[in-house]
N, C-alpha and C positions, 0 to 999 in steps of 0.2 A: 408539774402543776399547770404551766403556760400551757402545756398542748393538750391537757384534759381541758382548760377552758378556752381553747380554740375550737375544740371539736362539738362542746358543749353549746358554742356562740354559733357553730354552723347549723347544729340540730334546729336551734332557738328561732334561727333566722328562716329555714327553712319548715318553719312549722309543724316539726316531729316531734317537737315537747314543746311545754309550755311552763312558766313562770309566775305562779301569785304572788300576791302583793307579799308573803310572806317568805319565800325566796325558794318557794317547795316548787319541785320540778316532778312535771308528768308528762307520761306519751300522750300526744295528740290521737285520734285515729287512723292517720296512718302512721305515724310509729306502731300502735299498738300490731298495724299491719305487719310491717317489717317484722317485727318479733314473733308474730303469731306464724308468718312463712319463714321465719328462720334466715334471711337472707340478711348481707351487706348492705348497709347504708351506699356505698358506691356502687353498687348493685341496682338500687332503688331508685338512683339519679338518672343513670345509664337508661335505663327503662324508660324513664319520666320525659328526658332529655328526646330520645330516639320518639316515643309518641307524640310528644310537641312538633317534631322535624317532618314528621313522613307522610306521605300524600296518602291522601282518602281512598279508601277501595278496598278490595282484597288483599290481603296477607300471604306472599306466596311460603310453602315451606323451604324456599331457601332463604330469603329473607326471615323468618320467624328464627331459623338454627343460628343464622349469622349474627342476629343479635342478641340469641341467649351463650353462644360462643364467646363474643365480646365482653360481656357483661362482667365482672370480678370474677361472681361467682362462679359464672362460667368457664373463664381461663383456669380456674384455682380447683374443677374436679380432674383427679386422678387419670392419666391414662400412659400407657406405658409406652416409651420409645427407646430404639435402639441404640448400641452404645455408643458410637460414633459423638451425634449428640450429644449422650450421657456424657460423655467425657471430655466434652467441648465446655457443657453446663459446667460443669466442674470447674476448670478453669476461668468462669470468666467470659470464655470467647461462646462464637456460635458462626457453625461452619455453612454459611450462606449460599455455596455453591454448591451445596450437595443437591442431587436431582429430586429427590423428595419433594421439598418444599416448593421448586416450582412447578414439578407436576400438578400440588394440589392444586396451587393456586392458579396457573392457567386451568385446570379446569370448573373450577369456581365461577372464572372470569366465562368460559365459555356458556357455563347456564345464565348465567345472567343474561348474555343477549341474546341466548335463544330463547329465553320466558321475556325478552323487549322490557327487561326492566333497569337499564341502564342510567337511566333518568333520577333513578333513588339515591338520597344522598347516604345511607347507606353504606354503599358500596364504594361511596367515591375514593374517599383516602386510603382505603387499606388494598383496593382492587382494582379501581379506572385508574387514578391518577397513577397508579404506580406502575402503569405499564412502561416498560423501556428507558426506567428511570435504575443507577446503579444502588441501590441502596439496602443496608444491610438488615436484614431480617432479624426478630429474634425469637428463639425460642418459642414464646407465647402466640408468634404468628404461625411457625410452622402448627405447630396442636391445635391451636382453632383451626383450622385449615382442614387437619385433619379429623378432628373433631366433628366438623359441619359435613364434610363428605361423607364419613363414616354414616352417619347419623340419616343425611338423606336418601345414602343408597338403602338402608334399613327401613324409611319411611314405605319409599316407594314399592319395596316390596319383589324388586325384579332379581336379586341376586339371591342364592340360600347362605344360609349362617357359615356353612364350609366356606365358599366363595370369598366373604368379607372377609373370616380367620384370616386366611391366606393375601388376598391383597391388602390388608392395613395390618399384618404382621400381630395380632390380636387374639388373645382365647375368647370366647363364648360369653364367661365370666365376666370379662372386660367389657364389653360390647352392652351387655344388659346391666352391667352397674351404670356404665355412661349413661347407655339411654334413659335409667330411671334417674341420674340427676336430672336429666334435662327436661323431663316429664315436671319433675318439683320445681325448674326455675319456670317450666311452661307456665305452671297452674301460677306461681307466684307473678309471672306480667299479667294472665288475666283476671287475677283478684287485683293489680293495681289499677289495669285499666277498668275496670267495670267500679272501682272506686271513685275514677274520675269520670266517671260515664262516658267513656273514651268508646264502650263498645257501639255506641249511639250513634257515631260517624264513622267506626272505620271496625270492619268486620276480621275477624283474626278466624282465618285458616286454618284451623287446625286437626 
């Protein structure tokens, strides 16, 4: 009962319901937002929080993947990895020096200042600051990682579907479930920002 009316005192406070004088609780319009896209409440913060934060301009699409990658929702769709992993997840641990995960992530690190957008905060904790720092990865960072690479080699168009199977260890199937989550959190940040007429000052890429 305490953490239903903790959860209920966050909604309250943040404006997603609302409370009359008679103790009846309704969605606000963006609750009804939330529910009508189907997404997490932490989801919707994630979102809210990153377009308060981020500088006016263009939307690159590596920046748009990284932050529907990040997002709950995002961490939380489906994609398969190898068992190495699997059986580290299993236990507990997570095997941080496996070459995977810094492959992705150096090459993450390397779009980034080749599109000069290094300056985005963004980027900073999970990809500037962490360079040459020893520290332990987990799980949800190797899959976004791979997630957002997958995703933009797909974007752009330059590899064929064989190509991707083979370097991200992936079927076909997989590849087109991912992308169509990521299409529903796409549409789901720009129904929030055009709720906030957020699209007014800062144009999304997509």
């Amino acid at each position: 009962e305490k953490e239903i009316d903790y959860c209920l005192d966050i909604l309250v406070k943040n404006r997603l319901i609302i409370e009359d004088k008679n103790g009846i609780l309704s969605p606000t319009a963006n609750g009804v937002l939330i529910i009508a896209k189907g997404i997490k409440v932490d989801t919707y913060f994630y979102f809210k929080t990153w377009m308060k934060n981020s500088k006016q301009g263009e939307i690159s699409d590596l920046e748009l993947l990284i932050v529907l990658s990040l997002s709950r929702n995002g961490k939380d769709l489906p994609i398969p990895f190898s068992q190495p992993y699997r059986n580290d997840y299993k236990r507990g641990t997570y095997n941080h020096d496996w070459d995977g995960e810094e492959i992705y992530w150096h090459k993450i690190l390397g779009l980034i200042f080749d599109q000069r957008e290094g300056d985005k905060e963004i980027y900073r904790d999970k990809f500037i600051l962490k360079e040459g720092e020893e520290e332990t990865s987990t799980l949800e960072d190797y899959l976004s990682c791979k997630k957002t690479l997958l995703l933009y080699d797909w974007i752009k168009g330059d590899k064929e579907v064989k190509s991707l199977e083979q370097e991200y260890i992936l079927y076909k199937g997989s590849i087109l479930r991912l992308a169509e989550g990521f299409c529903w959190l796409a549409d789901s940040l720009a129904a929030i920002a055009e709720s906030a007429c957020w699209k007014k000052k800062t144009k999304i890429n997509s």
